[in-house]
Each structure stands twice: as structure tokens, then as C-alpha cells.
N, C-alpha and C positions, 0 to 999 in steps of 0.2 A: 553504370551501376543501377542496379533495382531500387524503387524507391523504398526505404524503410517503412515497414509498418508495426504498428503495436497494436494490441489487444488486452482490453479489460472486459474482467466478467466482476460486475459489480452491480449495487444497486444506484436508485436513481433520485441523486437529489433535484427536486420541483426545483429549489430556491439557487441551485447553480455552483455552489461554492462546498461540495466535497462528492464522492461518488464517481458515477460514469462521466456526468458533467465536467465535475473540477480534472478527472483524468484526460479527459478528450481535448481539454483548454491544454492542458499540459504538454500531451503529445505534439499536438501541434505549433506548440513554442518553441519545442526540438526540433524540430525539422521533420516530425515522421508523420505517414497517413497512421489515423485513428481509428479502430472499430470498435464497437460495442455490444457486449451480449449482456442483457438485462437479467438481472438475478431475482432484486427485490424494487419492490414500489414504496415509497416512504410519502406521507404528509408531512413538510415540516418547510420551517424557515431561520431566518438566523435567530428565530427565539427560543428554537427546540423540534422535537420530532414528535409528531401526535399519535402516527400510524405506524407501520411496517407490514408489508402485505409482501411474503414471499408469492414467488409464480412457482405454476405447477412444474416440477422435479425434470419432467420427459422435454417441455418445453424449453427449458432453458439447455439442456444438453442440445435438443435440434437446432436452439440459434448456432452453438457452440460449433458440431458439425459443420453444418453451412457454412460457414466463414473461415474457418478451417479449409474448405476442398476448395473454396474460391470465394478472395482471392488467396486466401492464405495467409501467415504472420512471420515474424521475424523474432519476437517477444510477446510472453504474453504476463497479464498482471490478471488478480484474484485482489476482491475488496469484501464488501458483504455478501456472504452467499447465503445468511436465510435460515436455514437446519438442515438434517445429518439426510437426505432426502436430494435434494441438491448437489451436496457435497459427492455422495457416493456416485450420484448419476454425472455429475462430467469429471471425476475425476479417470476411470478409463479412455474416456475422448483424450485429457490433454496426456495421459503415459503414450497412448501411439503416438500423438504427434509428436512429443521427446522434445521440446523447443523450451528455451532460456524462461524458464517461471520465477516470477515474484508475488510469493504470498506475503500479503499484508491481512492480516489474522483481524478482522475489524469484529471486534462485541461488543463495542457501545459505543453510542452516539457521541458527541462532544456534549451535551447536554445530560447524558446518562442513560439514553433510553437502548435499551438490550435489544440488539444489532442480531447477535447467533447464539441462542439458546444454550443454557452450560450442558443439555444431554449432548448437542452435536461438536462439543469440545473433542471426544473420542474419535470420535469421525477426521473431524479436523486433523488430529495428532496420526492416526492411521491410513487414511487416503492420500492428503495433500501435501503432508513435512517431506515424504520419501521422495514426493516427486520434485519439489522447491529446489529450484539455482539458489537461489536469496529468499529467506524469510526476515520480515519488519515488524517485530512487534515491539507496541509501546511496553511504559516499564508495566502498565497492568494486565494487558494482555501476558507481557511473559511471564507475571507471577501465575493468571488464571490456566498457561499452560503446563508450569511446572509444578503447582500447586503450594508453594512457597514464596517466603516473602523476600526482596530486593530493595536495603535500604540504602545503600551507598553503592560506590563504583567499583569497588572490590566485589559487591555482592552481584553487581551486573558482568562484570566480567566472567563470574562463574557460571551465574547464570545462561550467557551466550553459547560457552562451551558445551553447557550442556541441553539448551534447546537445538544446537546441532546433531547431540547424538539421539535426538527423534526423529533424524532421518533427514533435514536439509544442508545441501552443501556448504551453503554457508548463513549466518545470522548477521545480521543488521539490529541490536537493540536499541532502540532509540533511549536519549538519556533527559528529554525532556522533563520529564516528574523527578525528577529528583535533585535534592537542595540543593541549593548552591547558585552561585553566579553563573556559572557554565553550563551549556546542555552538549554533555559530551555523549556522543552516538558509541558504542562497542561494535567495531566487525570481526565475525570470529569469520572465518574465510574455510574452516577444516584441517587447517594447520598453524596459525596462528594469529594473537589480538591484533588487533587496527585499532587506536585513539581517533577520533571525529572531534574534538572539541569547536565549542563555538560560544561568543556570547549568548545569556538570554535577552532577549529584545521584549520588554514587558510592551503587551498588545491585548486589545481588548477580541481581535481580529484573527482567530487563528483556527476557524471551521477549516474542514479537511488541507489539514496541515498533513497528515500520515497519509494518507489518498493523491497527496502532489506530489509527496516525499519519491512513496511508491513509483508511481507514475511516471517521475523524471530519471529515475534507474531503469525502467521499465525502456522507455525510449531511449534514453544509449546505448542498454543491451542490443537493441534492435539495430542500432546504427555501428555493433560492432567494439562497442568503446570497450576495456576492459574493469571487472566488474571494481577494482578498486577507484580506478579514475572517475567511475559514471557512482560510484556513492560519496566522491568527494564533492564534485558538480553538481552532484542535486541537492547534497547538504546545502551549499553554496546561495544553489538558487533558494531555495527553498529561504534561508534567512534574509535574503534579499526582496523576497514576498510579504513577508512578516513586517520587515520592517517600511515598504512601501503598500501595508493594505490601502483598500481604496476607501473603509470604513464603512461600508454598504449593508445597511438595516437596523436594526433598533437592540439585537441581540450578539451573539460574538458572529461576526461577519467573514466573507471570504479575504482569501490573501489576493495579491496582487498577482496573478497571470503570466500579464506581460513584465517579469521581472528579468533582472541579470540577463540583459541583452547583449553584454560584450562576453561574459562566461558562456549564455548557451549556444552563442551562433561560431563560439572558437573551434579550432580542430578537435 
């Protein structure tokens, strides 16, 4: 068998704990090789993001390219892409390739700092929704793409339904922000709901929580899993991150990596 591989195009956290970083950690906790095509530059640490400095448009498509024709992917993932400049320039690269996509829709930082600009929202919804296997948006991203509000799970469940008919096959809403004891995930599939429920784990510890989320769908798509089983697994892991952070820096810090050892090395 080929060795699995994943691909993110995302930007790049200096401090390690969400982005292409916290993806590449991820991947390779699954079992798959990792590559990376650089979107955006960020300053920042677990106390917040100072900078964001998208790269020139042309460039980030020829990473894109490149690694594409050799050595190739098996899955690819989308984190911060920057603005509508970006977006439009690899979205034609990844429709040829036609390969398992996970957009994870990222516009703000954990901190608050504005990730993708609200002009390249339209971009967003017109380039990349059509081409997504799986889109992951938190509950604020999916209100910022549907432009309404999601205040309970009734209101998430509709929601899902209908950030699918913008064009992805299937939605992943995550249900973290919203009340309650439980952070129950919504998978609208294109035919029908999936409940994710799970404890909240209060943590002070949960920088690129959406980015591992991503990222551990992202590598079992690649390994073949199917897509219901690889969003229950990375739910899985992913709470088991949470709740083993390593507590690393002075602000909300990364998760735990090496988590859910007997989950992610199972069939």
C-alpha cells in the first residue's frame, strides 16, 4: 500500500499550537506523511496574534502546484487562506486535482484577531464550498457564512442543512460555543443529521482546537477511513487533547498532540 499523505494549505503558527504546525503534528499522529503549503505569516503566541501577513496570491498557488505533481496527496485540508486573492488563485489547482477536501473556514484567531477578511467571505462561499468533501465551521464562522444567528441546536441543525446547499457535500458544524454542558458537533452528510455529542472539558488550553479537528479528518480521509467514522475519531481525539493539554505558555495554550493513542493507531 502507498504511504498516505495529507496536505494543508494554511497559515503558520511561529508558537506551534494551531495552523500548518498544529496540522503537520496531527497528521503524523495518524499515521500519514504531512505536507505544507504556506498561505499566511502570523506574529503571535499563546497570548494572542500581533501580525498576519498573507503571501503573494501567485505564490502560494505554485507551492500548491508543486506538491500536487510530486509527490502528490491523498487528502487535502484548507485553514487560513488570507483574502479573496488567494482564495481564487488555488481554488482552480485543487477542482483539477478532484481529491477528498476539508475546508475549515478559519476568520479569527482564538484571540479574536481577523484571520480572512469579511470582503473574501464571497470568495469563500463561491470558490471553495462547491469544491469541499467536508466543511468545519465553528458556530461563528457558520453564522458569519450564512449571515444569521445559531443560538441552540435546533438552530444548528438548520443551519448545517443549509451551509451544505452553498455547495459542500457534507458540513461538520461544530457545537462548541454553544450553552450547555455538551459540545455536540452537527454532521449534515447531504442526506442526512449525525449527533457528535461530547462532554465540555473546561480548559484554559484549547488554541487550534478547529485546525486538529480539521486535520485528524483530514488524515483518515487520506488513509481511506470513511467520512462518518474519521469525524467520530477525531472528535474523539481531539477531546482527549483537551483534556491531556500540556499547558504550554502564559496564555490559552496548545492541546496535547500526542493524544488518543489506542483510538488513533486502531483499524
Amino acid at each position: 500500500m502507498p504511504v498516505p499523505i495529507a496536505l494543508t494549505i494554511a497559515g503558520s503558527d511561529p508558537s506551534g499550537g494551531a495552523g500548518l504546525q498544529a496540522d503537520l503534528k496531527t497528521f503524523h499522529r495518524f499515521g500519514v506523511y504531512g505536507m505544507s503549503v504556506v498561505s499566511v505569516l502570523t506574529v503571535q503566541n499563546t497570548l494572542g496574534v500581533r501580525e498576519v501577513v498573507p503571501l503573494e496570491a501567485t505564490l502560494v498557488a505554485r507551492q500548491l502546484k508543486a506538491v500536487l505533481y510530486d509527490p502528490g496527496a491523498h487528502a487535502l485540508k484548507t485553514g487560513a487562506l488570507g483574502n479573496t486573492a488567494i482564495l481564487e488563485a488555488i481554488a482552480p489547482v485543487l477542482a483539477q486535482a478532484a481529491l477528498p477536501l476539508v475546508v475549515d473556514p478559519v476568520l479569527l484567531s482564538k484571540s479574536g484577531q481577523e484571520l480572512l477578511p469579511s470582503p473574501a467571505l464571497e470568495a469563500l462561499r463561491s470558490c471553495l464550498l462547491p469544491l469541499a468533501t467536508l466543511l468545519t465551521p465553528n458556530l461563528l464562522e457558520a453564522q458569519a457564512l450564512l449571515g444569521q444567528p445559531i443560538r441552540d441546536l435546533a438552530d444548528a441543525r438548520e443551519a448545517a442543512r443549509q451551509l451544505g446547499s452553498l455547495g459542500a457535500r457534507a458540513v461538520l458544524l461544530k457545537g462548541g460555543h454553544l450553552a450547555g454542558e455538551e459540545a455536540t458537533d452537527v454532521l449534515w452528510d447531504g442526506h442526512a443529521l449525525y449527533l457528535f455529542p461530547a462532554r465540555k472539558i473546561p480548559s484554559a488550553h484549547t488554541h487550534g482546537t478547529g485546525c486538529t479537528l480539521s486535520a485528524a479528518i483530514t488524515a483518515l480521509l487520506a488513509r481511506g477511513i470513511p467520512l462518518h467514522e474519521a469525524v467520530a475519531r477525531a472528535k474523539r481525539f481531539v477531546s482527549q487533547a483537551i483534556e491531556t493539554a500540556p499547558g504550554i505558555g502564559q496564555g490559552i495554550g496548545p492541546l496535547n498532540h500526542w493524544a488518543g493513542e489506542g483510538d488513533v493507531d486502531g483499524p
